[in-house]
N, C-alpha and C positions, 0 to 999 in steps of 0.2 A: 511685527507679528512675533508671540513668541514663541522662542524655539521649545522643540520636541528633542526626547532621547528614550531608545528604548533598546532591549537588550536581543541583538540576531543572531540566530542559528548560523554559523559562517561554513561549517564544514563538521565531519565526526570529530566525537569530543571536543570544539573550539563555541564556545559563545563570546560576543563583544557588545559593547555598548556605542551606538550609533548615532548621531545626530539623522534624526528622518521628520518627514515632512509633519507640520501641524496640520489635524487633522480637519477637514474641512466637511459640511455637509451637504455631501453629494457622494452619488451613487456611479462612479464612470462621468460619462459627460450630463449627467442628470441632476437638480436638485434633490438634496435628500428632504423635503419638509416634514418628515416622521421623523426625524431622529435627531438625535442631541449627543453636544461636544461635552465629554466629561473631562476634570481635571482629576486625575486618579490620586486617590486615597491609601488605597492598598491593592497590589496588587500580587497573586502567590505562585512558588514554583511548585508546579504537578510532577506529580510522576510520570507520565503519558507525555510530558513535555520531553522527559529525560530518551525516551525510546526516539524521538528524533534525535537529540541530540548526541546518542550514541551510533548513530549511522543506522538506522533498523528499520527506517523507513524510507519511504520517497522524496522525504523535505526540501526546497531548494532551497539551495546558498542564499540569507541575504533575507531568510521570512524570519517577520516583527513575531517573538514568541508571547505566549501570555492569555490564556482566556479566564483566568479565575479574576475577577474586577470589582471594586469597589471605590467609589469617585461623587464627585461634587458637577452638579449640574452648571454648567456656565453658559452655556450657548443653548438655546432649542428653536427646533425648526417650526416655521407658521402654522401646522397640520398638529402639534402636541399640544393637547388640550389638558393631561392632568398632572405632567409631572410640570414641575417650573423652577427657574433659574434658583440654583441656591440648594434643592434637594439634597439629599444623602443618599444615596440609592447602592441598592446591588442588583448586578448584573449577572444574569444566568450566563450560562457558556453556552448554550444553545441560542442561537439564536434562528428566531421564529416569525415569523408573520404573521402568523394570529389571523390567517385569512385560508389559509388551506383545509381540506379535508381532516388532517390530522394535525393540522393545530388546532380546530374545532375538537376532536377526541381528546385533545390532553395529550397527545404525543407529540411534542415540540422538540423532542431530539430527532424528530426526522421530520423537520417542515419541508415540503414539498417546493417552495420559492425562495430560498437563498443561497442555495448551490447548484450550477448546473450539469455538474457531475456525478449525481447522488444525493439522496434525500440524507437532510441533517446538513446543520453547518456552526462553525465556533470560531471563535477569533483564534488569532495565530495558531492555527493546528493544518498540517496536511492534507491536502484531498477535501479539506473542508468550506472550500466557496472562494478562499484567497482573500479573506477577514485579515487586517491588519490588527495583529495583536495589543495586547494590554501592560505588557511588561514593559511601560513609557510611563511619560507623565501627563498625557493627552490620548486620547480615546475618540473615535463616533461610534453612536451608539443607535443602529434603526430601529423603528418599529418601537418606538420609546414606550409610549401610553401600552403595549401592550406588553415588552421584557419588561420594564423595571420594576423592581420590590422599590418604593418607598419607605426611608425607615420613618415612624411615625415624631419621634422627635432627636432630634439631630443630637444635642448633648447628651441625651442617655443613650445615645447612640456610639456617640464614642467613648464612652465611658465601658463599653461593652465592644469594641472595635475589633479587636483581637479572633473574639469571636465571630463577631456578624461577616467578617469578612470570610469566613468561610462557606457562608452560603451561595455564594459562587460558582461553587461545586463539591467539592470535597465533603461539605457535611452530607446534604441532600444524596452524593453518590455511595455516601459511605450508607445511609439512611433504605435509598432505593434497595442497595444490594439483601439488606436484610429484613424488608417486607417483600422481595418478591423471592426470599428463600419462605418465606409464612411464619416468622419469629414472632413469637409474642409469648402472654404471660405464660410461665414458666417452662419453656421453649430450651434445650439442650442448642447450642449453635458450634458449631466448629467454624473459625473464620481463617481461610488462608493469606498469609501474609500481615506481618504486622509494620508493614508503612503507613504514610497517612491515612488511606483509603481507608486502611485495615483497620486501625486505630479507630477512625473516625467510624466505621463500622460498627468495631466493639461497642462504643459509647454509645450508638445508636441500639445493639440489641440488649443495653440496659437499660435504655427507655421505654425500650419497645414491652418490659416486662419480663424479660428471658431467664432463666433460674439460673443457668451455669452459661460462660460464653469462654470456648476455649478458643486461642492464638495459636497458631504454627509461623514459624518464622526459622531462619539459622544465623541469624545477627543478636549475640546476647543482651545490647543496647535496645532495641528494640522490643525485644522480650519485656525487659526489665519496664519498659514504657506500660506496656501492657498491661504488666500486674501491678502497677502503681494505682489503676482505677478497676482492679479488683479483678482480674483477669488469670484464667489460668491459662498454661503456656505451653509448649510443644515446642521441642528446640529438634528441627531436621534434620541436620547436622548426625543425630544418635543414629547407630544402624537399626536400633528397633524400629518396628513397621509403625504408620500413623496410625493405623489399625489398633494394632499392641500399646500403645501411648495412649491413646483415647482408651479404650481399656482399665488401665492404670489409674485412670480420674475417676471413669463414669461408672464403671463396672463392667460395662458391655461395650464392645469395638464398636458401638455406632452412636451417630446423634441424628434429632429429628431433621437440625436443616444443615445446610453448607453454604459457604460463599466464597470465591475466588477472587482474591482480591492483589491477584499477581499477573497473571495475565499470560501474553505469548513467550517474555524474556525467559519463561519458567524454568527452571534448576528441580535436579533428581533430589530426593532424601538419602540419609545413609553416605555411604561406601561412594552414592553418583551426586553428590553434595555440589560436586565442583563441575560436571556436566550440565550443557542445557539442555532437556526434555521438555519442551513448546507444549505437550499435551499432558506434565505428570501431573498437575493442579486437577484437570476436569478428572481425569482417573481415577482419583485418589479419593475427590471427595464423590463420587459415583460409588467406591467400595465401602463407606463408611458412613454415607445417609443410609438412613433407613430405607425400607418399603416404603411407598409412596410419600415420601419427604420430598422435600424442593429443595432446589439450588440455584440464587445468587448467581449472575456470573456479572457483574460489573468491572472485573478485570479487562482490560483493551485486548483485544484481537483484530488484526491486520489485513488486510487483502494483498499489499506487498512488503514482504519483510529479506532487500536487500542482502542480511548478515543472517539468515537460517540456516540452520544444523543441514538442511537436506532441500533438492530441488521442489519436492512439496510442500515445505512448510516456505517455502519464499512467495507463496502464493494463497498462505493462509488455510492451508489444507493439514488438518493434522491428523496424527491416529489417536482417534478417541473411541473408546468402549463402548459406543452408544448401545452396543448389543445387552452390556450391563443396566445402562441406565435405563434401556426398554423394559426387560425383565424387572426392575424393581420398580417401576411406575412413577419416575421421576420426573418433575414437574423441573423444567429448563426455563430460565430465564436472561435474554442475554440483553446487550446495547446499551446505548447512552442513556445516563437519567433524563427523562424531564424533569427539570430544577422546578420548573414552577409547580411541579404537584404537590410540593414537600417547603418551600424555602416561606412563606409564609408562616406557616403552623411551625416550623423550626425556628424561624425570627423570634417570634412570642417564647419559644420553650427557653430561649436563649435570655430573651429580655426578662422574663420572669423565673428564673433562678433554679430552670428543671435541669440545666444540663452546664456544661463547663467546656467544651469543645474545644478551646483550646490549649486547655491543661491538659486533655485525653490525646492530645496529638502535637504536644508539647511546641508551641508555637514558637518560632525567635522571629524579632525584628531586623530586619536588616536595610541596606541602602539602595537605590539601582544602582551604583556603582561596587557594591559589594555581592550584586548576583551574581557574577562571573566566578566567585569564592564558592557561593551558594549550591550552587549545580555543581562542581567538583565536590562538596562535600555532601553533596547528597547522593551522589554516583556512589561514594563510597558505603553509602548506608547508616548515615545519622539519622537519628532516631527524632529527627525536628521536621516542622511544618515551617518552612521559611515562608516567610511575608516581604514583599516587599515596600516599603515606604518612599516613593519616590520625592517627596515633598517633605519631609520632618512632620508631619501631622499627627502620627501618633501619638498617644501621650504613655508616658517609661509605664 
């Protein structure tokens, strides 16, 4: 049999690289005949990974991390009728049954059968069903015929690798956060945070049509990413207000939408640069959307957050303005993307030369044996999309 290795959350700040079991299709003591063994392709470090891995959640010692996937079908179970041995495929990070109530709606980030602690479940993540992650060289993968994106042909496939592999998650969430702010043509956007998400965001409300898409961030690396694909920028770090800054670009302290693309770890502007404030993101973009604008929130938020500022926010409870957000008639949008509403018509924009994804979120290659570098220097706030290549398949 061959062996497996993939990369585990061992403790705060400690990830290592494991020998674990290859992956078999079965469900507990059950055949799986839905699902199929992938030989992974690429496979990427989240952000959302890094909040386990900094102690910030519930994660136990020893869970396989990794749900952003991309891999080679090798194995399928008697029951998968349309994908078949040899595919190229990507893998949402939600995984779905394609049989519930709300995976009938198109909300596959909260299917109702494959967690039994809570609707919604994803490979190697927390609280989310006990999915053995992706950041290996082998994968199972259920509910096959109904996750997986098929790429239509394999070597224009990887010729384009770089990219596709982000529909996993990262494009699609970056995507989701700024149609469900209502971005579109000629659309003023403010987006918070410019890491991947945020990046991948930007690039999304330039497709989406949007006139002006500004960035806040307080890592000048990052910034600098930003405006490379034509982005204007907001550095936090200034004591002037976000308010006063948007200002400065647009004319007026507001824009039509917002998007949060930082989440609970959130840090103050100004003077509280170096404090965490869990609720200054929803605050801030609540004072600077417009009347009845939307806001994005594809940023993660927690239900236990171990390392909180205060006994309420360890429990995902923050002080948010809502009183603001009522008064200006703001449209809320929060939770996991469904990948599948988006990674198809993203595939195509990708395959056909409408967008760059991985230049706007500056991708590097790396090894599994060089993830353990990867998440230390992403902790620190590099301005990359690391990839992993567990197999040399990429091509330079």
């Amino acid at each position: 049999m061959s062996q497996n290795h993939g990369v585990a959350y061992v403790k705060p700040g400690v990830v290592e690289i494991r020998e674990i079991e290859f992956p078999k299709l079965a469900l507990g003591n059950r055949k799986c005949e839905h699902g199929v063994i992938l030989k992974i392709v690429s496979t990427n470090i989240c952000g959302s990974d890094q909040h386990m891995v900094r102690g910030r959640t519930t994660a136990p010692a020893g869970l396989i991390l990794g749900h952003e996937i991309t891999g080679l079908v090798i194995e399928a179970g008697r029951d998968v009728e349309f994908i078949k041995v040899g595919d190229l495929v990507s893998v949402p990070f939600n995984i779905a049954c394609g049989r519930c109530r709300n995976c009938k709606a198109g909300q596959t980030g909260i299917c109702l059968n494959v967690n039994p602690g809570r609707a919604g479940a994803a490979y190697g993540y927390v609280d989310m069903g006990g999915w053995v992650g992706g950041q290996a060289e082998y994968v199972m993968v259920p509910y096959a015929d109904f996750n997986l994106l098929k790429f239509p042909d394999s070597d224009q496939a990887m010729a384009k690798i770089k990219d596709l592999t982000l529909l996993s998650d990262i494009f699609p969430t970056g995507f989701h956060g700024a149609v469900t702010a209502g971005v579109g043509p000629g659309s003023i956007v403010y987006i918070a945070g410019a890491g991947p998400v945020g990046l991948a965001c930007a690039a999304s409300c330039h497709l989406l049509g949007a006139a002006l898409v500004i960035v806040g961030d307080m890592i000048e690396e990052r910034l600098a990413q930003a405006r490379s694909f034509g982005c204007e920028t907001i550095d936090l770090k200034k004591d002037a207000t976000l308010a006063e800054q948007i200002e400065q670009i647009v004319g007026v302290p507001e824009v039509d939408s917002a998007v949060d693309c930082v989440g609970f770890e959130a840090k103050g502007h100004g003077h509280d640069s170096n404090t965490e404030q869990p609720a200054t993101v929803l605050n801030s973009i609540m004072e600077i959307t417009r009347a009845g604008g939307q806001l994005g929130i594809p940023g993660l938020y927690v239900t236990g957050d171990p390392g909180a500022v205060d006994e309420a926010a360890k429990k995902g409870s923050l002080s948010i303005r809502i009183g603001l957000g009522w008064a200006k008639s703001h449209s809320f949008h929060t939770g996991q993307c469904p990948v599948m509403k988006y990674h198809r018509k993203l595939m195509n924009a990708i395959l056909y030369d409408k967008i760059k994804i991985a230049d706007a979120v500056n991708v590097e290659v790396i090894t599994l044996a060089e993830s353990v570098k990867g998440y230390k220097d992403f902790d620190k706030g590099a301005a990359k999309k690391f990839v992993i290549d567990p197999h040399g398949l990429i091509p330079n």
